[in-house]
C-alpha positions as CSV (number, residue, x, y, z in Angstrom):
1,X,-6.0,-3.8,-30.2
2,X,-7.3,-4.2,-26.6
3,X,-10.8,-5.3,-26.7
4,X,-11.2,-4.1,-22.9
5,X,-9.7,-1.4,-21.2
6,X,-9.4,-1.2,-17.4
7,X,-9.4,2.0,-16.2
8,X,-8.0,1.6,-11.9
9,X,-6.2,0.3,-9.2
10,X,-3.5,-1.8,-8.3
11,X,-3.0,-2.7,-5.0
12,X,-0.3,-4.7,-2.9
13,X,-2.9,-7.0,-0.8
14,X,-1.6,-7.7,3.1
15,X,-4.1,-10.2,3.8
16,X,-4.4,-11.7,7.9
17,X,-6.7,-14.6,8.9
18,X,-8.1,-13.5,12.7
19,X,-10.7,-14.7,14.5
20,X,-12.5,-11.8,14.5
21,X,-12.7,-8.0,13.5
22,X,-10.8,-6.1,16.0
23,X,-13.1,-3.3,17.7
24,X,-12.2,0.2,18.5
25,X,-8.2,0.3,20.9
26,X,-8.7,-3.5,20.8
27,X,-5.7,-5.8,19.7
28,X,-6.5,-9.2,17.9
29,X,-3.6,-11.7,17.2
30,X,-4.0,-13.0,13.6
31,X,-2.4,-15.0,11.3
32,X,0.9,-15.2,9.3
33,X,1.0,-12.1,6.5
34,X,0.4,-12.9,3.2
35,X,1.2,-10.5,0.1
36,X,-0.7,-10.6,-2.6
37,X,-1.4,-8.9,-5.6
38,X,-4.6,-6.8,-5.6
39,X,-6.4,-3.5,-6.4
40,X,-9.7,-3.5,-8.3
41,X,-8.7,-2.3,-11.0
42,X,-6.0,-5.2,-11.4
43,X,-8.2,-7.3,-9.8
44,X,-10.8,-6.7,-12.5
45,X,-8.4,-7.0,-15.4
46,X,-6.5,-9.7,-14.4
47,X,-10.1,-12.0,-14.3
48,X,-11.1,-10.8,-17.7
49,X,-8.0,-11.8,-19.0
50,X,-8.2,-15.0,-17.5
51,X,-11.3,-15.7,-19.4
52,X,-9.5,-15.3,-23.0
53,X,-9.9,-10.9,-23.1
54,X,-7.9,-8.9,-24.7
55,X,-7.2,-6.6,-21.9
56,X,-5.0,-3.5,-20.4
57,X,-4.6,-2.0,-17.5
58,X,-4.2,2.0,-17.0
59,X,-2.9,2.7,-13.4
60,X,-0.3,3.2,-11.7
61,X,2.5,2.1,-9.2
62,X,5.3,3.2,-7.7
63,X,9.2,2.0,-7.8
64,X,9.1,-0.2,-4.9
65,X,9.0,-4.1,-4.7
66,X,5.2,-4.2,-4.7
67,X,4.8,-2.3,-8.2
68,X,7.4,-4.7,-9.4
69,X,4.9,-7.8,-8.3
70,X,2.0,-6.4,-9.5
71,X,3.4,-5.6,-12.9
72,X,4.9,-9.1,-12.8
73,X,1.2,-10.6,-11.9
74,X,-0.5,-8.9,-14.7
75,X,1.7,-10.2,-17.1
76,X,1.6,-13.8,-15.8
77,X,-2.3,-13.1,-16.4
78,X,-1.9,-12.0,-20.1
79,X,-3.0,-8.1,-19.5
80,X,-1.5,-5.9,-21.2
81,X,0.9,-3.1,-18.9
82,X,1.9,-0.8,-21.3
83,X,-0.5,2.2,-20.2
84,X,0.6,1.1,-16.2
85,X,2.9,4.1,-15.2
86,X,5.3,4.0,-12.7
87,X,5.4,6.8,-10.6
88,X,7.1,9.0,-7.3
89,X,4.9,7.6,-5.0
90,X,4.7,4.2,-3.2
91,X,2.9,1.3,-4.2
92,X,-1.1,1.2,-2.9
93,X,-1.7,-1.4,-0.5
94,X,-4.7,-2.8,1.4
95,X,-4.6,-4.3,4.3
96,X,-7.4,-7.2,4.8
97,X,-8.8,-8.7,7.8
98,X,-9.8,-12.4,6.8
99,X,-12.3,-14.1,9.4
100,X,-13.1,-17.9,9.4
101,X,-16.4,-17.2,7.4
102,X,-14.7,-15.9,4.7
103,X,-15.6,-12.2,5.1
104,X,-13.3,-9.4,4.9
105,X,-12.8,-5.7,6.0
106,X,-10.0,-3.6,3.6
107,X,-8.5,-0.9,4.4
108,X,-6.8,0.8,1.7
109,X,-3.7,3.4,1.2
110,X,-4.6,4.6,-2.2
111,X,-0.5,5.6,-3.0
112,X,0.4,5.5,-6.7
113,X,-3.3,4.8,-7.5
114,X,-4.0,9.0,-6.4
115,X,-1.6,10.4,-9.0
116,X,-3.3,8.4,-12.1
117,X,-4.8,12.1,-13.4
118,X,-7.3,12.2,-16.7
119,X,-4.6,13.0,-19.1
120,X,-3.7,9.4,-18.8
121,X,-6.7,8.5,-20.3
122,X,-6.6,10.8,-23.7
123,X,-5.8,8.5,-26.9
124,X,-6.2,4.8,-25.0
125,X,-9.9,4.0,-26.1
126,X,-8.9,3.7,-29.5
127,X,-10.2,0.4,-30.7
128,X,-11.7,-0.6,-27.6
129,X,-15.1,-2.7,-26.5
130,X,-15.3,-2.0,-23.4
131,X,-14.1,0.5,-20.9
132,X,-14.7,-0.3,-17.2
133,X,-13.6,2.0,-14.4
134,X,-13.8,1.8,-10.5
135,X,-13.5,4.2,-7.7
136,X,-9.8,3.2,-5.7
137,X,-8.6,5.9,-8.3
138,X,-9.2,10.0,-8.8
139,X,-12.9,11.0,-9.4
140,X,-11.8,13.1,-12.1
141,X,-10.5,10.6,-13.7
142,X,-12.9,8.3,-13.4
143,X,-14.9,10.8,-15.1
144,X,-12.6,11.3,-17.8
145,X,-12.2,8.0,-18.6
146,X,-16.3,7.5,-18.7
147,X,-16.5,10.5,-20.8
148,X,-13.8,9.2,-23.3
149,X,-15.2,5.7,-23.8
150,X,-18.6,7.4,-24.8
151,X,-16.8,9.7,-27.2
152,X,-15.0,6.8,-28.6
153,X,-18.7,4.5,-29.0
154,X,-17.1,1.9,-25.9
155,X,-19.6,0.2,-23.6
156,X,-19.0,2.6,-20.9
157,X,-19.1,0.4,-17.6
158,X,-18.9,1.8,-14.2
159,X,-18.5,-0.2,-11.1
160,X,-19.0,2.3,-8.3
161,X,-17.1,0.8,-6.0
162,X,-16.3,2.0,-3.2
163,X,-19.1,4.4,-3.1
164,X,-18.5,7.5,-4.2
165,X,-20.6,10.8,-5.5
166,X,-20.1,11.2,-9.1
167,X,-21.6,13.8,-11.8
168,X,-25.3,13.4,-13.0
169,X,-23.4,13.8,-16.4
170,X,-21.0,10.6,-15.7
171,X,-23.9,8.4,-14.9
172,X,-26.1,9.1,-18.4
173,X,-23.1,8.5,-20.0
174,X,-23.3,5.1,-18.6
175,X,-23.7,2.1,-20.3
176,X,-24.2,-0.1,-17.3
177,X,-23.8,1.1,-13.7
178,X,-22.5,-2.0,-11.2
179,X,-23.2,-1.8,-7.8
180,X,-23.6,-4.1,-4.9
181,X,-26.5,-3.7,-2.5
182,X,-24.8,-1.2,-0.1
183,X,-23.6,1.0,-3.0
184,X,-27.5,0.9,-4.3
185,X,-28.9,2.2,-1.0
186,X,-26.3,4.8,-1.1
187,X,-27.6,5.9,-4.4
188,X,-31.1,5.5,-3.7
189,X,-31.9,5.1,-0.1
190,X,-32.5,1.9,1.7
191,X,-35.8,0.4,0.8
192,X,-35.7,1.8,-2.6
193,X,-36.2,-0.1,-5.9
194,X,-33.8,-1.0,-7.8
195,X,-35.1,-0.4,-11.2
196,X,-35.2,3.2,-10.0
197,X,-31.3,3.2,-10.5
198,X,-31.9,3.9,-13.9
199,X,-33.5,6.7,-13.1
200,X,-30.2,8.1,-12.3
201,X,-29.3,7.9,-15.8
202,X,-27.8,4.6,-17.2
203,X,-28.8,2.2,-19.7
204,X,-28.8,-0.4,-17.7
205,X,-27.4,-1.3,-14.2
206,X,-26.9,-4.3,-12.5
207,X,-26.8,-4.7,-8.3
208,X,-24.8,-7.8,-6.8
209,X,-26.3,-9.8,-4.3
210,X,-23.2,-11.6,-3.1
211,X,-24.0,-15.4,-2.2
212,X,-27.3,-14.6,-3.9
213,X,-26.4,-13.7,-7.3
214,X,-27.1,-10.3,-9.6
215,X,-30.2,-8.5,-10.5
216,X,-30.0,-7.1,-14.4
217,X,-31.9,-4.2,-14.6
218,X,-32.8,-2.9,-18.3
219,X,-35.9,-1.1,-20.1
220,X,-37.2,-3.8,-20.2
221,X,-37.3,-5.2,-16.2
222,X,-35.7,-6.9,-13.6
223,X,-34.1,-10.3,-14.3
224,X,-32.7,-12.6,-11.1
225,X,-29.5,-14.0,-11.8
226,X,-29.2,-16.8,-9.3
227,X,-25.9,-18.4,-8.2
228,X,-24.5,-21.5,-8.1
229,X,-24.5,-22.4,-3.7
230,X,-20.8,-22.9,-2.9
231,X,-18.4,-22.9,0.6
232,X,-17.0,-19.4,0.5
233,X,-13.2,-19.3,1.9
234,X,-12.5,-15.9,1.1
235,X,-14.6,-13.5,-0.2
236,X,-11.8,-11.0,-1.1
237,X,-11.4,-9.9,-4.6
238,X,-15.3,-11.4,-5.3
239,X,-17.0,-8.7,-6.5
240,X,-13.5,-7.5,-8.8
241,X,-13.8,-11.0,-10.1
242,X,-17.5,-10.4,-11.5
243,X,-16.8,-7.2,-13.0
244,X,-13.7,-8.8,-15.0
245,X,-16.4,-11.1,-16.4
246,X,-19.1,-9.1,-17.4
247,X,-16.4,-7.2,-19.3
248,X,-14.9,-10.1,-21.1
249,X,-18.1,-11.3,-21.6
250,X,-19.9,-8.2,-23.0
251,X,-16.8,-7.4,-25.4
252,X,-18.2,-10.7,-26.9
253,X,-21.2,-9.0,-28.0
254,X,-23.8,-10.9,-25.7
255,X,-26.3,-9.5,-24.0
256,X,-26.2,-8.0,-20.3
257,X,-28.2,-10.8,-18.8
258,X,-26.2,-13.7,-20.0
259,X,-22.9,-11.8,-19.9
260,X,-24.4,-11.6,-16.1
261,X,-24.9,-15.3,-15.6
262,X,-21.1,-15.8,-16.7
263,X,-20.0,-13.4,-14.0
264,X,-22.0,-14.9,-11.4
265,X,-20.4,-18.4,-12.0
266,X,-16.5,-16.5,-12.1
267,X,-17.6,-14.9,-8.7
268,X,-18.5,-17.9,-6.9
269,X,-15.2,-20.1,-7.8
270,X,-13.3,-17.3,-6.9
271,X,-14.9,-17.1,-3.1
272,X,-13.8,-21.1,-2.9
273,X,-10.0,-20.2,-3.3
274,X,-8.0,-18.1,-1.2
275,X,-7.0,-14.3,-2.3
276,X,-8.6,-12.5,-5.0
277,X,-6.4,-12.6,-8.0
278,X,-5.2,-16.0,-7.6
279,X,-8.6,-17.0,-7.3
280,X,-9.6,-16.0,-10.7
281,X,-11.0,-19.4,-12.7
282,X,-9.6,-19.4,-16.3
283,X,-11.9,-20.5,-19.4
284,X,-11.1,-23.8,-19.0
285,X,-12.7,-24.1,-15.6
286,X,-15.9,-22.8,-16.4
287,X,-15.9,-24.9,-19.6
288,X,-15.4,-27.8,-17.9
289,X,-18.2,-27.0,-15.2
């Protein structure tokens, strides 16, 4: 029985270290490649089941060398990839610009991800805690898959990431809507409140501040989730990594603040390490810290 269900991505990373960001007909010489395995949606199962989940993956991949990894990564990881299809399309890859402050830029070429279509959600919530979705996949199925875990009585958890439109019916069916700072001034407008993201419809939300930590946002008010101060390397993959922990953690039962303090620790070991899903921390780590 999976406990969580991850409902996205995967992603063949191509991660350069430059100097700087490249402008507009500009060429930057960077660094030696390095492949990696990525996606949000792997991303964010792959750090849950680091932390002891029970967890699948739905996507899907194509027959190429980079599905192969991927599938090979996840299993390393403990996820389950039995509801990871492989289809007629290649592999999705992001490309990542690495700068010497540990900040990114991704562009991504969504590939196998595009033909993951609802139907591919029907029948996998049986059992399940919590179902977490992001948007490197089809709205619609997105949509689906939010729809399902409500039908089914799973936490419903929704990191909109990247931004993207989605139904006033999708976001009351929320149990908590994840955002970072950006995506919550494309909700709301910059300068707004964030408590007024429930106003949108979810239960509860919760906005990332990066090096800064989380803000909960319930019925019942803001909490500031601080975090711990750390030497960010590489900041790719952060943001995945904090999603994979609130889920692991919430499938515990907890509540969203402290399943919120968990997450902010898993973020900030991961920005220390190079990569995203290498950079995951296991129980052990955090037990020991």
């Amino acid at each position: 029985m999976r406990e969580v269900l991850v409902v996205g991505s995967a992603n063949a990373d191509l991660v350069v270290a430059a100097e700087r960001r490249p402008s507009g007909g500009e060429t930057v010489l960077g660094g030696d490649t390095t492949v990696l395995p990525g996606g949000k949606g792997a991303n964010t199962a792959v750090a849950a089941a680091k932390l002891g989940a029970d967890v699948a993956l739905l996507g899907a991949v194509g027959d190429d060398a980079y599905g192969r990894m991927l599938t090979e990564s996840l299993l390393a990881a403990g996820v389950r990839t039995d509801l990871l299809a492989t289809v007629a399309r290649p592999t999705g890859i992001a490309y990542i610009t690495v700068t010497p402050d540990g900040e990114n830029s991704i562009l991504v070429s969504p590939g196998a991800n595009a033909a993951l279509e609802p139907s591919a959600v029907e029948g996998a919530l049986t059992g399940v805690k919590v179902m977490v979705a992001s948007m490197e996949i089809p709205l619609p199925t997105v949509e689906r898959a939010v729809a399902a875990a409500a039908e089914a009585g799973a936490c419903a958890l929704l990191n909109l990431s990247p931004a993207a439109a989605v139904s006033a019916r999708t976001l009351a069916a929320l149990d908590v809507l994840l955002v970072n700072e950006h995506e919550a001034a494309w909700l709301l407008g910059s300068g707004a409140e964030p408590a007024k993201l429930l106003e949108l419809g979810p239960r509860s939300a919760v906005v990332t501040l990066g090096a800064r930590g989380a803000l909960v946002i319930t019925g019942d008010g803001l909490t500031e989730v601080a975090s711990p101060k750390v030497e960010a390397v590489d900041t790719t993959g952060a943001g995945d990594a904090f999603t994979g922990a609130l889920a692991a953690s919430l499938a515990t039962g907890v509540t969203l603040e402290t399943a919120a303090r968990k997450a902010v620790r898993v973020a900030a070991i991961s920005v220390t390490r190079q990569g995203a899903q290498p950079s995951y921390p296991a129980a052990e780590e955090l037990s020991a810290g």
